[in-house]
C-alpha positions as YAML, in Angstrom:
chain: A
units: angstrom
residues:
- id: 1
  name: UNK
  ca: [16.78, -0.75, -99.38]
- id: 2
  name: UNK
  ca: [13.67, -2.50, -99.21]
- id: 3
  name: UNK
  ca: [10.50, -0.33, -101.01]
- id: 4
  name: UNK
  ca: [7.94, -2.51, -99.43]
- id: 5
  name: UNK
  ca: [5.33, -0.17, -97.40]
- id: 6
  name: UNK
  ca: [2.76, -3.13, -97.22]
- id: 7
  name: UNK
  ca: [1.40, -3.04, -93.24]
- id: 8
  name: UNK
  ca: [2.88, -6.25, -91.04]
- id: 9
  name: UNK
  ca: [-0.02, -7.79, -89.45]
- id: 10
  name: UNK
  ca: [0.12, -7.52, -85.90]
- id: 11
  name: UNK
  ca: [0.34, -11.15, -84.08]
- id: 12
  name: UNK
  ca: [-2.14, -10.87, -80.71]
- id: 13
  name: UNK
  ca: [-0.34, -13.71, -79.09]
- id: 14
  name: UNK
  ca: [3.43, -11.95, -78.67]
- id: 15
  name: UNK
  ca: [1.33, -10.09, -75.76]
- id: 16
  name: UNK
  ca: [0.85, -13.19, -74.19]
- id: 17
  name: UNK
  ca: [4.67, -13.35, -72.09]
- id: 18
  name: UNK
  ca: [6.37, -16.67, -73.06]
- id: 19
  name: UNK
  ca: [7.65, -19.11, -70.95]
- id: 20
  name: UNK
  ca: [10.62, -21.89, -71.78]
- id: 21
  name: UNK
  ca: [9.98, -25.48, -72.24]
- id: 22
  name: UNK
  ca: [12.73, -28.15, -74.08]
- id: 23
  name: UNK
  ca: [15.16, -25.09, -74.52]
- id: 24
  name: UNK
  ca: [12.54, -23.43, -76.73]
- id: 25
  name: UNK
  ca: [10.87, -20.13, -75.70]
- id: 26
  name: UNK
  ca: [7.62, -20.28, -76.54]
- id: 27
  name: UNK
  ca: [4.50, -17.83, -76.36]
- id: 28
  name: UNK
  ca: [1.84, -18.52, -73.10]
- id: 29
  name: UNK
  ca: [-0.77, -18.70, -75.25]
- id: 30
  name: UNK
  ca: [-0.85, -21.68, -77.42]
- id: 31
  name: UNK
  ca: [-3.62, -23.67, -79.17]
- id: 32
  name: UNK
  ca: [-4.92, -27.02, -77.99]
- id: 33
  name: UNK
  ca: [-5.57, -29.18, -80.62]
- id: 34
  name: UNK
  ca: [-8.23, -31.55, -79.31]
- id: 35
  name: UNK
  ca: [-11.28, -30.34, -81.30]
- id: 36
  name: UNK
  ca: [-9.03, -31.35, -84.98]
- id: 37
  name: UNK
  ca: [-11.35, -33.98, -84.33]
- id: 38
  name: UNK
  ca: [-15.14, -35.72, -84.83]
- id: 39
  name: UNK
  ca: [-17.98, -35.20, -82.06]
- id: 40
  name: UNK
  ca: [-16.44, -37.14, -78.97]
- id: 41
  name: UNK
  ca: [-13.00, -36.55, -79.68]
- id: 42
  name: UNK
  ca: [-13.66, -39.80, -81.72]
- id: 43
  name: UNK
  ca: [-12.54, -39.83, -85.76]
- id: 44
  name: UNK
  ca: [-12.71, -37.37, -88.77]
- id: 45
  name: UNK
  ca: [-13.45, -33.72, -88.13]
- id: 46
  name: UNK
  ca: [-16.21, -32.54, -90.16]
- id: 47
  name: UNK
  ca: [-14.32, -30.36, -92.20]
- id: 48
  name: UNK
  ca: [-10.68, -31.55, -92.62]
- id: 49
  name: UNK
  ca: [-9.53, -28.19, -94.87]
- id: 50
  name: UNK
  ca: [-11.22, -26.05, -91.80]
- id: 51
  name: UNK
  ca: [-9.03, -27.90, -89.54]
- id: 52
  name: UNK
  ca: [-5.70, -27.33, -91.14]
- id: 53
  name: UNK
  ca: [-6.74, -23.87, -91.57]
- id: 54
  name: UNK
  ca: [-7.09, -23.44, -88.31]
- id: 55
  name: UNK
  ca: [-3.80, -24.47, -87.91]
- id: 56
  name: UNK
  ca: [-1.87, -22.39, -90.20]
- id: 57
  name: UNK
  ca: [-3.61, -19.20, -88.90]
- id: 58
  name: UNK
  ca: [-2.97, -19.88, -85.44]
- id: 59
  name: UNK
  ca: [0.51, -20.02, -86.60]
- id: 60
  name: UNK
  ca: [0.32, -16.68, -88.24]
- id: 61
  name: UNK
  ca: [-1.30, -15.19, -85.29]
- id: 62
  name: UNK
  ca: [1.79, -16.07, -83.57]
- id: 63
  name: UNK
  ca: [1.05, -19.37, -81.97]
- id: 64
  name: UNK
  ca: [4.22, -21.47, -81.40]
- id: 65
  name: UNK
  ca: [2.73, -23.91, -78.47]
- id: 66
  name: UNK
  ca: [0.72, -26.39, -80.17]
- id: 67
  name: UNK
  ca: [-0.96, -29.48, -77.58]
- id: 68
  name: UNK
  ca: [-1.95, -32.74, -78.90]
- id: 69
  name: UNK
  ca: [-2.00, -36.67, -77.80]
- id: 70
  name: UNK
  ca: [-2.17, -39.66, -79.55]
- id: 71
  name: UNK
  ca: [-6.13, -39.99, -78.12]
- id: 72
  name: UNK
  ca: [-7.42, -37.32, -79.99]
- id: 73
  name: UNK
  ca: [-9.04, -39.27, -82.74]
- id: 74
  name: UNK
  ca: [-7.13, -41.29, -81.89]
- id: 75
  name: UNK
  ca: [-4.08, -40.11, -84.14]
- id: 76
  name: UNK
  ca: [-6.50, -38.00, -85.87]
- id: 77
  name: UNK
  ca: [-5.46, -34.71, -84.52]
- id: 78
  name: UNK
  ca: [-1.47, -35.73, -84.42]
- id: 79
  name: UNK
  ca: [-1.96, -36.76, -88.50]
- id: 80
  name: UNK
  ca: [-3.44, -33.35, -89.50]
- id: 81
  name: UNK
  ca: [-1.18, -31.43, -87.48]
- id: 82
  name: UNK
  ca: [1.37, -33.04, -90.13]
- id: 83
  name: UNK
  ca: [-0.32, -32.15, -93.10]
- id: 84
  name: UNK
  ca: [-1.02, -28.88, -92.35]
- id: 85
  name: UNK
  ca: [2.73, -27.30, -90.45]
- id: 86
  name: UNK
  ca: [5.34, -29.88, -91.72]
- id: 87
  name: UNK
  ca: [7.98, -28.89, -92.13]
- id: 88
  name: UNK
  ca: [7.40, -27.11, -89.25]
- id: 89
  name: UNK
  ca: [9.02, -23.64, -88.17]
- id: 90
  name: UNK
  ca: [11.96, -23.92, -85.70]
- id: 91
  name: UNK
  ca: [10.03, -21.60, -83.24]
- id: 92
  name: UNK
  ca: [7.12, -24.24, -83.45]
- id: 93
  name: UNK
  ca: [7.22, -26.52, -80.40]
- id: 94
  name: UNK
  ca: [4.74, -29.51, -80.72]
- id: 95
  name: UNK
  ca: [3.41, -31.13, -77.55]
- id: 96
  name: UNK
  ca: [1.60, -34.87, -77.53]
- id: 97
  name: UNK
  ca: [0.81, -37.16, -75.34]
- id: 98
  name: UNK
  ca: [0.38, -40.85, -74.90]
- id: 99
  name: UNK
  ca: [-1.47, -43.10, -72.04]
- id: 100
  name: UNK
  ca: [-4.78, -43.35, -72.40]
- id: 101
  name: UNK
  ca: [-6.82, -45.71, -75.33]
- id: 102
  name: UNK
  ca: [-9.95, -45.25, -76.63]
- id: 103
  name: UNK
  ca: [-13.02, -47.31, -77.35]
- id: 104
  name: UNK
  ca: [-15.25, -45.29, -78.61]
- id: 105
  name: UNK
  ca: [-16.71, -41.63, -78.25]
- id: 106
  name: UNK
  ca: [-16.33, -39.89, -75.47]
- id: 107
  name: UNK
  ca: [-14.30, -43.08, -73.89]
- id: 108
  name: UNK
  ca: [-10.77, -42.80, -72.11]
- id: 109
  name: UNK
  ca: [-8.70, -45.51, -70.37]
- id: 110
  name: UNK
  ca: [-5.52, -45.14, -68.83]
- id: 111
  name: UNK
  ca: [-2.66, -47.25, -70.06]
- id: 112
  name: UNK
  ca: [0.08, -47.17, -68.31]
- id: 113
  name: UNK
  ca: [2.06, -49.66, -69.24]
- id: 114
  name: UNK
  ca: [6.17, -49.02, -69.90]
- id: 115
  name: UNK
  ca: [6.37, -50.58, -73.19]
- id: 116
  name: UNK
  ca: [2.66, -49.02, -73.99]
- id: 117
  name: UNK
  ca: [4.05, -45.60, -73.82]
- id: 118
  name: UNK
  ca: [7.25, -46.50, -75.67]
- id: 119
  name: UNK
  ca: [5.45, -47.82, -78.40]
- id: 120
  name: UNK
  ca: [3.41, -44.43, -78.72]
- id: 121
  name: UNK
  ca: [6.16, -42.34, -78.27]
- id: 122
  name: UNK
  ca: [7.69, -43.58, -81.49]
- id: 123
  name: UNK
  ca: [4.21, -43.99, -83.01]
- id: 124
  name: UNK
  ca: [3.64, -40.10, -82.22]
- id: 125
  name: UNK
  ca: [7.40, -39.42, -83.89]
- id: 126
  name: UNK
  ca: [6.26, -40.93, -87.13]
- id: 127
  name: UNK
  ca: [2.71, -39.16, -87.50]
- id: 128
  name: UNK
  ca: [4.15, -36.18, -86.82]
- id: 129
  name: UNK
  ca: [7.16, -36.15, -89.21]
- id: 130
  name: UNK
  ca: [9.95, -35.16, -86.28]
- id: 131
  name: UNK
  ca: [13.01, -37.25, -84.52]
- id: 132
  name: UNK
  ca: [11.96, -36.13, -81.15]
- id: 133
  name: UNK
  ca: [8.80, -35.29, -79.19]
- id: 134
  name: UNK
  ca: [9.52, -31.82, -77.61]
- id: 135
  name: UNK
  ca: [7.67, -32.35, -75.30]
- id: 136
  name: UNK
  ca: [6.37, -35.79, -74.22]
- id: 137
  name: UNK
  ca: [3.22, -35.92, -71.25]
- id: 138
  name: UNK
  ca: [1.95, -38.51, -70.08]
- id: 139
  name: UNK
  ca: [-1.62, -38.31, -70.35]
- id: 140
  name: UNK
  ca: [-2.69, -40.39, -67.05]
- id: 141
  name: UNK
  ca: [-1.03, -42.11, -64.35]
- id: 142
  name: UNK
  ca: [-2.22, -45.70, -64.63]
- id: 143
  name: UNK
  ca: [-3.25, -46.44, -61.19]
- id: 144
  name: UNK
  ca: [-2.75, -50.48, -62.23]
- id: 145
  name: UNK
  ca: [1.06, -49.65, -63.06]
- id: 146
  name: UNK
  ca: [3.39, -48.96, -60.58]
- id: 147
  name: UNK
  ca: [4.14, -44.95, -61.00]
- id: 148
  name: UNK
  ca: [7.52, -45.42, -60.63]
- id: 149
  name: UNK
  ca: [7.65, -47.50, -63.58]
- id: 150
  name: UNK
  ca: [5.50, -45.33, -65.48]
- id: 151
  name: UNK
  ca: [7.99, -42.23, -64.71]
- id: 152
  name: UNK
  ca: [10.98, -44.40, -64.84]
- id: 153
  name: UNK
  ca: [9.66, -44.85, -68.66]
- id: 154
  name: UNK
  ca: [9.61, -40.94, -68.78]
- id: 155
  name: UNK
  ca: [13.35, -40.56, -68.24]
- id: 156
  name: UNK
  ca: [14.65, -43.34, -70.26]
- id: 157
  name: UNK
  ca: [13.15, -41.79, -73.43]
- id: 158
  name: UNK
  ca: [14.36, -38.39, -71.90]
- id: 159
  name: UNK
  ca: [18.09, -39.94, -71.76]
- id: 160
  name: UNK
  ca: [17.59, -41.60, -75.44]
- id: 161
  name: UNK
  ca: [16.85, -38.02, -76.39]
- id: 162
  name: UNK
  ca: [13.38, -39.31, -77.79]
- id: 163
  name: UNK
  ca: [11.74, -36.63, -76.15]
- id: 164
  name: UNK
  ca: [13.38, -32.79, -75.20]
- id: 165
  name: UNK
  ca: [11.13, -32.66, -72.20]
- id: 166
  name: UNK
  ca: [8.63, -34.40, -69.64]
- id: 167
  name: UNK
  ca: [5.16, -33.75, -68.78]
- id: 168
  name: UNK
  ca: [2.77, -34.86, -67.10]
- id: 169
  name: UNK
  ca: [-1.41, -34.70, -66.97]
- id: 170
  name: UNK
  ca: [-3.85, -34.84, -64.07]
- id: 171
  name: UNK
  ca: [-1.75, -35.30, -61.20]
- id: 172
  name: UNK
  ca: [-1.90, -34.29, -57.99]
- id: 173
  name: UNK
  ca: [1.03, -32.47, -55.76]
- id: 174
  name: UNK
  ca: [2.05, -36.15, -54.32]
- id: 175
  name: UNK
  ca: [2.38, -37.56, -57.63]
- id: 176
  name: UNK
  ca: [4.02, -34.50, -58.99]
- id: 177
  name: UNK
  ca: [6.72, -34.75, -56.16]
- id: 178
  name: UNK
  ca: [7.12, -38.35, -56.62]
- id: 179
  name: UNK
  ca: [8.18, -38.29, -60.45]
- id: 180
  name: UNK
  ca: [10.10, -35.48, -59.70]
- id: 181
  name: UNK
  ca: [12.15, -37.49, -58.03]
- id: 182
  name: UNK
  ca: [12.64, -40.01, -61.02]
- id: 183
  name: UNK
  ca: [12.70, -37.38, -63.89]
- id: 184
  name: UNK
  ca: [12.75, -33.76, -64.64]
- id: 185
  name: UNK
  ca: [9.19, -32.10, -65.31]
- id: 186
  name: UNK
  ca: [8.30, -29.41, -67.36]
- id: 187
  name: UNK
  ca: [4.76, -29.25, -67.59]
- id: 188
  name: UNK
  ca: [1.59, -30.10, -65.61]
- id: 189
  name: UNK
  ca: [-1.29, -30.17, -67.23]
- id: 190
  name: UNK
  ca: [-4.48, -29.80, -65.18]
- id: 191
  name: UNK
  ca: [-7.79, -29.07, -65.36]
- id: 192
  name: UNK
  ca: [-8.15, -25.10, -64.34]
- id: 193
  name: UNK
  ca: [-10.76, -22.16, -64.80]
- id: 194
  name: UNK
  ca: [-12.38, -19.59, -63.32]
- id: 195
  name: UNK
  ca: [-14.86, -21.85, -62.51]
- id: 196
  name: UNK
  ca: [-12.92, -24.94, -61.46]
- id: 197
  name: UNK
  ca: [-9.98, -24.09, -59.65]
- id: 198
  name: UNK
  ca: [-9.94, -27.78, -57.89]
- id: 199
  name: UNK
  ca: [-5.96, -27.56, -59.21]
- id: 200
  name: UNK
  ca: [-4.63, -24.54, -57.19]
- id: 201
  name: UNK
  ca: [-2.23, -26.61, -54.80]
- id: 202
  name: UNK
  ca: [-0.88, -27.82, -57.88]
- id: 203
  name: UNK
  ca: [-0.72, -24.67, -59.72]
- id: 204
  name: UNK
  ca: [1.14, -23.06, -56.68]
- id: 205
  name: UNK
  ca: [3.64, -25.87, -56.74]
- id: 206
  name: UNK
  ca: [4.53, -25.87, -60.13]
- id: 207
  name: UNK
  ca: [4.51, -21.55, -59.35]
- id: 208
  name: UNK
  ca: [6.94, -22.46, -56.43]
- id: 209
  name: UNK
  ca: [9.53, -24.79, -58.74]
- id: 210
  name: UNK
  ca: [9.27, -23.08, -62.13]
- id: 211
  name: UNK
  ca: [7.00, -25.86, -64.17]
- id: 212
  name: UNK
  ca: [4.68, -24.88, -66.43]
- id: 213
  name: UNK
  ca: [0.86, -25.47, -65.40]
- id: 214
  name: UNK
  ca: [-1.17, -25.69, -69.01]
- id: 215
  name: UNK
  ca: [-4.39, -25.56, -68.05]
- id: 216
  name: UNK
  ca: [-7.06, -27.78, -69.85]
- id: 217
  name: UNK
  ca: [-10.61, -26.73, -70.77]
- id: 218
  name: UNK
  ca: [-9.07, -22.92, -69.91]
- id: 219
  name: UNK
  ca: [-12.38, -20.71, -70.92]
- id: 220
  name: UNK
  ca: [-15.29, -22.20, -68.80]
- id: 221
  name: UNK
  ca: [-16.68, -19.73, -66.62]
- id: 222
  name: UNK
  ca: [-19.83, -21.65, -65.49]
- id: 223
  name: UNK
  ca: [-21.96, -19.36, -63.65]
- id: 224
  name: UNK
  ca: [-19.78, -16.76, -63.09]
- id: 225
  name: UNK
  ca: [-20.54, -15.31, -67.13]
- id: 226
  name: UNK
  ca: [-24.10, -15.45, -66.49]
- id: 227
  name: UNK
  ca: [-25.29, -12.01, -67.29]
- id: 228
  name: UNK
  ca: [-24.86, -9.60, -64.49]
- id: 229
  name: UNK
  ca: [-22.27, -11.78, -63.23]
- id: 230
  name: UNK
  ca: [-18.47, -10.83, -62.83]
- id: 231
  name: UNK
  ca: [-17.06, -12.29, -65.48]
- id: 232
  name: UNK
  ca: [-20.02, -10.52, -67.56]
- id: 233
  name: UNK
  ca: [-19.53, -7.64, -65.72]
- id: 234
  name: UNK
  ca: [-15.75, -7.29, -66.49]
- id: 235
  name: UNK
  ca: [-16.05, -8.41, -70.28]
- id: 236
  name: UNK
  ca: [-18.23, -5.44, -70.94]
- id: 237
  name: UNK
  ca: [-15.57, -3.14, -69.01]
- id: 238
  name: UNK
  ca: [-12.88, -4.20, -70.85]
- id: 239
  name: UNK
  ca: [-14.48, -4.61, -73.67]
- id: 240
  name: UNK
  ca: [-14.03, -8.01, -74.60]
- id: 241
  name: UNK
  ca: [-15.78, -11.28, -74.36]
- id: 242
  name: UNK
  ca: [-16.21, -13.63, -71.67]
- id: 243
  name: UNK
  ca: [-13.68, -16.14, -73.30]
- id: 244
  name: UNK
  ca: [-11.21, -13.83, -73.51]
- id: 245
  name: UNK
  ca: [-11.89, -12.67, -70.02]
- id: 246
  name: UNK
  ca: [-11.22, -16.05, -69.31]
- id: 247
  name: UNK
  ca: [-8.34, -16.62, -71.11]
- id: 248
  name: UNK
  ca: [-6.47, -13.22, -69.66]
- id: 249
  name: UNK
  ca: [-7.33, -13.87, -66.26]
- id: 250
  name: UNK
  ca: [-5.15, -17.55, -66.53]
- id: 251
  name: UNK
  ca: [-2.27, -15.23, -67.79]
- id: 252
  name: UNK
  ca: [-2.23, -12.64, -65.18]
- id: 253
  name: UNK
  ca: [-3.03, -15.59, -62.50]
- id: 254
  name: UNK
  ca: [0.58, -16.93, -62.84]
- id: 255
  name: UNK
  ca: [3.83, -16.57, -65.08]
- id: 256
  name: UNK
  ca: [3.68, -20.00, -65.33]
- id: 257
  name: UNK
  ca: [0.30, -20.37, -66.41]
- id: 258
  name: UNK
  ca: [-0.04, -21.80, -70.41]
- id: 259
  name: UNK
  ca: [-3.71, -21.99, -71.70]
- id: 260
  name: UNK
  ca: [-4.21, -23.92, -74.80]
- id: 261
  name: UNK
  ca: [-7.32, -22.62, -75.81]
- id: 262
  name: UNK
  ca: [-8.98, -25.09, -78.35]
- id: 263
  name: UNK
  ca: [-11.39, -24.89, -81.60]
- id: 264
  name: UNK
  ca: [-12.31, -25.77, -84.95]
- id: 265
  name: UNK
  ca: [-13.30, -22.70, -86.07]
- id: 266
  name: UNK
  ca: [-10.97, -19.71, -87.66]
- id: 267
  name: UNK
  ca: [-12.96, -16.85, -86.23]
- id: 268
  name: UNK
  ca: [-13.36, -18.70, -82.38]
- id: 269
  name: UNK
  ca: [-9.09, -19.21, -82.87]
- id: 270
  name: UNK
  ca: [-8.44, -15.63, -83.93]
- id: 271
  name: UNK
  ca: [-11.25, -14.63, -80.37]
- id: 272
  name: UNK
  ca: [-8.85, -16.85, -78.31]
- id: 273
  name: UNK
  ca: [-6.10, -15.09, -79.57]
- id: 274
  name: UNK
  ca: [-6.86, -11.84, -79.23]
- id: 275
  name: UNK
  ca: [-7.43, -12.74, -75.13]
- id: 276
  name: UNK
  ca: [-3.53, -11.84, -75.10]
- id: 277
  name: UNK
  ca: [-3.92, -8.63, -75.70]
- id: 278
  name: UNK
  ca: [-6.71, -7.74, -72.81]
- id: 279
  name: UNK
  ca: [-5.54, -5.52, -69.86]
- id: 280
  name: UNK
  ca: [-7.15, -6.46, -66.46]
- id: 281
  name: UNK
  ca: [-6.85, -4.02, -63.92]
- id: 282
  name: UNK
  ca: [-5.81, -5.25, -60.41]
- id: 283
  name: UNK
  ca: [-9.11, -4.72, -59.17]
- id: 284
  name: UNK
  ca: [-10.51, -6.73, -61.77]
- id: 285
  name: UNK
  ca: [-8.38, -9.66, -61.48]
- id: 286
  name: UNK
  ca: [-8.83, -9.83, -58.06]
- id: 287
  name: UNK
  ca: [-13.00, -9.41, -58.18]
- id: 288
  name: UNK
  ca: [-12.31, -12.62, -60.98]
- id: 289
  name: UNK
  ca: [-10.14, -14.48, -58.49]
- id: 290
  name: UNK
  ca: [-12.50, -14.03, -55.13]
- id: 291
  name: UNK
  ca: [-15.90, -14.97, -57.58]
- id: 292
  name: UNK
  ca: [-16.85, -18.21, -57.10]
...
């Protein structure tokens, strides 16, 4: 009989529901892992020790959704990823994605291409130490590539077994149809807040047929956390912060909803993940949901 009384630390995240993608249940709320990088999304992170830190604690916090793309960096954010989880746990399920370059700071340009994406898809494998992408998104649609080709990509490295799943990344409910009918999705990943809910067709598609809606830049609250304003107003009921307000209104907006809340910083990770364990009340979700 074990004789260990030492306290197990509580993981905020296992509040956060979980949803299945690849086969894997995974927790709601994951960690997005654009920021591993310099200012722009463009090169070395300031502190590279910070950012694998960051890493292993949202692990420990019970993270097991981690988003990433070849772009960030580029390859900056897929290579520390490596360094800092591999070899990763079997509950971890690591997310990239691959179709759009970079030139500089701050610059993003869809690339559509078939072989383009096939080339990054096994590119993405080897940086990240694993035999197949779990799941595999691509990051635009290429409006100079036929979509169809671009999808039919999608499911030929979902036969080869390159990839566990599909996803897909600023799409509307058209295009989300359309490569439906070429290749099982698992994912959208749009941009949603509180304050820019431009996606909610989408959203109530992907509600409607089970896919998971991550959305991207998931705390902005614009106006609406001024002080005195709702999301304000709620934070200090609750007693939480406005990010977190943020963060727990996505959760209780949809059981399909997956915010990847992103940072460089261990204290701003450990904020995000604490957002799992904040109670709305009805009436407060529903004074966040008519703000605007």
């Amino acid at each position: 009989m074990s004789t260990d009384t030492s306290p197990v630390e509580t993981r905020p995240v296992d509040e956060s529901g979980t949803f299945e993608i690849a086969g894997k249940r995974v927790h709601r709320l994951g960690y997005g892992a654009m920021r591993l990088t310099g200012k722009g999304i463009w090169g070395e992170p300031r502190d590279r020790g910070e950012a694998r830190a960051v890493l292993r604690r949202a692990v420990e916090l019970g993270v097991d959704f981690i988003d990433t793309a070849d772009s960030y960096g580029p390859y900056v954010s897929e290579d520390i990823i490596r360094e800092a989880l591999h070899p990763y746990p079997a509950e971890l399920l690591i997310a990239t994605k691959a179709g759009l370059t970079r030139t500089g700071p701050d610059a993003w340009h869809p690339v559509g291409r078939p072989e383009y994406l096939r080339q990054e898809c096994e590119m993405s494998m080897r940086r990240l130490g694993v035999e197949r992408i779990e799941l595999f998104q691509l990051h635009r649609v290429d409006p100079q590539v036929p979509a169809e080709d671009q999808f039919g990509l999608l499911r030929d490295l979902l036969d080869e077994g390159k990839v566990g799943a599909v996803g897909l990344s600023e799409v509307t409910v058209e295009q989300l149809e359309t490569a439906r009918a070429v290749v099982p999705v698992a994912t959208v990943q749009n941009l949603y807040n509180l304050a820019n809910r431009q996606s909610e067709a989408v959203l109530d598609r992907c509600e409607r047929e089970g896919v998971g809606f991550i959305p991207w830049f998931p705390i902005a609250a614009g106006e609406l956390a001024r002080p005195g304003g709702p999301v304000d107003e709620v934070a200090h009921e609750a007693g939480a912060t406005p990010s977190q307000v943020a963060l727990a209104w996505l959760l209780a907006r949809s059981a399909v909803m997956l915010p990847i809340p992103g940072t460089s910083s261990v204290a701003h990770l450990e904020e995000n993940c604490a957002a799992a364990g904040v109670v709305l009340s009805p009436a407060q979700i529903e004074r966040l949901s008519s703000a605007r």
